[in-house]
C-alpha positions as a LaTeX table, in Angstrom:
\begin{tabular}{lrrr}
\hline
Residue & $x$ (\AA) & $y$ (\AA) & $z$ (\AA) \\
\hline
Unk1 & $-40.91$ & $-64.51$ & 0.83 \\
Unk2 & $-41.31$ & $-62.61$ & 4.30 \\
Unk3 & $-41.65$ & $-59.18$ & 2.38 \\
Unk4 & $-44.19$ & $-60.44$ & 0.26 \\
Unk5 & $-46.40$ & $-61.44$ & 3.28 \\
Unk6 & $-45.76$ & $-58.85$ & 5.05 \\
Unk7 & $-46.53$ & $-56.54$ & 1.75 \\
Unk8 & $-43.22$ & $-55.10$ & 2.87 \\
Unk9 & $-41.73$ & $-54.29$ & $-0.87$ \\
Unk10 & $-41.75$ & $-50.71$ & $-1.14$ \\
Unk11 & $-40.44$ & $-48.69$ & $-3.95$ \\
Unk12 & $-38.62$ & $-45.04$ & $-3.36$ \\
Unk13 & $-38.65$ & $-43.19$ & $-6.52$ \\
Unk14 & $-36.61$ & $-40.02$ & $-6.86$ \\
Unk15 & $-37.43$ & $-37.71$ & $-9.73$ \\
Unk16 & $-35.82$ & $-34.50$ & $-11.34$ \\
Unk17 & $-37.43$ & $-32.01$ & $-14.05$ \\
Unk18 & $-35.07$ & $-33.43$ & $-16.83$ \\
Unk19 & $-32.54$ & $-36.04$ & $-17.76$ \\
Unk20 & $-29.58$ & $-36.70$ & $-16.62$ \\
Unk21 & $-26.56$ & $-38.56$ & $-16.49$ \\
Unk22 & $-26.02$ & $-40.44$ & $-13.60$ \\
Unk23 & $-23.21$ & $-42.76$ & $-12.54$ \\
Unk24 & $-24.99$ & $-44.07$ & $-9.42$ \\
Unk25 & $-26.24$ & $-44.03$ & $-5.81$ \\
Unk26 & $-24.46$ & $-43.64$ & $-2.69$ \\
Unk27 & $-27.17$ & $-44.48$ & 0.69 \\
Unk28 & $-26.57$ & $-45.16$ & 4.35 \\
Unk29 & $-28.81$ & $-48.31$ & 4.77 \\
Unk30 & $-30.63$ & $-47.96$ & 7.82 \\
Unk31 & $-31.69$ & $-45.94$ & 10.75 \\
Unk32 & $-28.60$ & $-44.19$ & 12.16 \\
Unk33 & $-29.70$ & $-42.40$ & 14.86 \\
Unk34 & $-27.75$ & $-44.85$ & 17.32 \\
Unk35 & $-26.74$ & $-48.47$ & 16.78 \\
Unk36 & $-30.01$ & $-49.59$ & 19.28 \\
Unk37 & $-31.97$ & $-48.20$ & 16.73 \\
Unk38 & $-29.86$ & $-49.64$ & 13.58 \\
Unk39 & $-30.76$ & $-52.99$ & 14.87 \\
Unk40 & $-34.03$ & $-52.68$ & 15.45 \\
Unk41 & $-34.79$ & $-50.96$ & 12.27 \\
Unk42 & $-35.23$ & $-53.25$ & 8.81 \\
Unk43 & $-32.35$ & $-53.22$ & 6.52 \\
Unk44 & $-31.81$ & $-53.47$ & 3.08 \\
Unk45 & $-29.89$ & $-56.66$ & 1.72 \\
Unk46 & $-31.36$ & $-56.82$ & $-2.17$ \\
Unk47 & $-32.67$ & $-53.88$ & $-3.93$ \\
Unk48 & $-33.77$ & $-53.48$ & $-7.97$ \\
Unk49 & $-32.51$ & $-49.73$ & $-8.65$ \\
Unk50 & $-34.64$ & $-49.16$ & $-11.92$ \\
Unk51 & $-33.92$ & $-46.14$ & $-13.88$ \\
Unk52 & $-35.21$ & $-45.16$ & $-17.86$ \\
Unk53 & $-34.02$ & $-48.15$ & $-20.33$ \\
Unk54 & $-32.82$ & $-50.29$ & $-17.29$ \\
Unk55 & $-32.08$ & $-51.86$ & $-13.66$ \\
Unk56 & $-29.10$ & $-53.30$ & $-11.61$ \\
Unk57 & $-29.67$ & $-55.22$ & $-8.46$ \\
Unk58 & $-27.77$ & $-54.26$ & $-5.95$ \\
Unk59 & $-26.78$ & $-56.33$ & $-2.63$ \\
Unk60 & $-25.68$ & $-54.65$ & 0.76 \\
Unk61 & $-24.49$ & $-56.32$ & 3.76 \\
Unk62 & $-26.24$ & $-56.41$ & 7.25 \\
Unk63 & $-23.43$ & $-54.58$ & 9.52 \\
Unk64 & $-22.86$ & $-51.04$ & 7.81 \\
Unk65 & $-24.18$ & $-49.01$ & 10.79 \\
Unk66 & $-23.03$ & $-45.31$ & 9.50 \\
Unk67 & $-21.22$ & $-46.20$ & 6.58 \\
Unk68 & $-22.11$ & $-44.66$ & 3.02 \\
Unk69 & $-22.35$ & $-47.51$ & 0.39 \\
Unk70 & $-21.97$ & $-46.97$ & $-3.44$ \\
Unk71 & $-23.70$ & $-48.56$ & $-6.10$ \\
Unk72 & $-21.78$ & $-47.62$ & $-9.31$ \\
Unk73 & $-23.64$ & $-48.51$ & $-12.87$ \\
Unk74 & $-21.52$ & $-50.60$ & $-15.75$ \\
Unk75 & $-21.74$ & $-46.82$ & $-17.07$ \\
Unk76 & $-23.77$ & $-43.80$ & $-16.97$ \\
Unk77 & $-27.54$ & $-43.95$ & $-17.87$ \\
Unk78 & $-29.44$ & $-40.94$ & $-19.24$ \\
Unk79 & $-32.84$ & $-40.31$ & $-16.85$ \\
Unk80 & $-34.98$ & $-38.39$ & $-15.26$ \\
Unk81 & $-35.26$ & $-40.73$ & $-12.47$ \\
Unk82 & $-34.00$ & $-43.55$ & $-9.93$ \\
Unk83 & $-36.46$ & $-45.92$ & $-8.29$ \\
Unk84 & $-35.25$ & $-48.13$ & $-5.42$ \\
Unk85 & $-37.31$ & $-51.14$ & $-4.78$ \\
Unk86 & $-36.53$ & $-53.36$ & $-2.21$ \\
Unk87 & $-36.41$ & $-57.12$ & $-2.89$ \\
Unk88 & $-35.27$ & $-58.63$ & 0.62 \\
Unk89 & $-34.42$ & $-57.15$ & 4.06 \\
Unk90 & $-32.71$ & $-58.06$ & 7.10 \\
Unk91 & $-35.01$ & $-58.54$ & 9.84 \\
Unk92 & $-34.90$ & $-55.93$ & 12.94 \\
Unk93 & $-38.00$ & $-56.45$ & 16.10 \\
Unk94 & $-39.53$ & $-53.16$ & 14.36 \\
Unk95 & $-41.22$ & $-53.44$ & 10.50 \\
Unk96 & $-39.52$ & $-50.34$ & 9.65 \\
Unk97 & $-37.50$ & $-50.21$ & 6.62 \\
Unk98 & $-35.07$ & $-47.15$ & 6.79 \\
Unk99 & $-32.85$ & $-45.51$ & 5.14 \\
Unk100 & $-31.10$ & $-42.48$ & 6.70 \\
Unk101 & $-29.30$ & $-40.84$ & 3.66 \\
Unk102 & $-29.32$ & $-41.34$ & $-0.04$ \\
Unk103 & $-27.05$ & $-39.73$ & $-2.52$ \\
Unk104 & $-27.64$ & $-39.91$ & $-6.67$ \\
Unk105 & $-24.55$ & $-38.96$ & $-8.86$ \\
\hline
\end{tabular}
């Protein structure tokens, strides 16, 4: 895989003091700032959201310049954190991966 030999798989972990419930994530996958940048930028296509007792892989599409996408969990899972990591990306001319805004609810 590309990532792997670029040792592009990052993980973003988000932590709280306690458990919670949580239903899911909402992000805007990649960098917003205009749609140069958005191109030029890594996105995310695959992603392993991990999470105490579990994970659901989520896929994204390639063209959602500005838009918020939802990941929704078969049900609510008790935790005191969400870890994204990312499994494959769509290729931009920069080896950023971004994301511009992430949401956990």
């Amino acid at each position: 895989s590309p990532n792997r030999r670029l040792g592009l798989t990052p993980t973003l972990t988000l932590t709280a003091n306690s458990k919670q419930y949580v239903k899911g994530i909402r992000m805007t996958n990649g960098y917003c700032k205009s749609q140069r940048t958005y191109t030029k930028n890594r996105r995310i296509t695959k992603a392993s959201i991990m999470y105490n007792g579990g994970e659901t892989i989520a896929y994204f599409g390639i063209d959602n310049f500005r838009n918020l996408i939802t990941v929704t969990f078969d049900e609510p899972v008790y935790t005191d954190y969400i870890a994204i990591k990312v499994l494959e990306t769509y290729y931009g001319s920069w080896l950023d991966i971004a994301i511009s805004e992430i949401e956990v609810f």
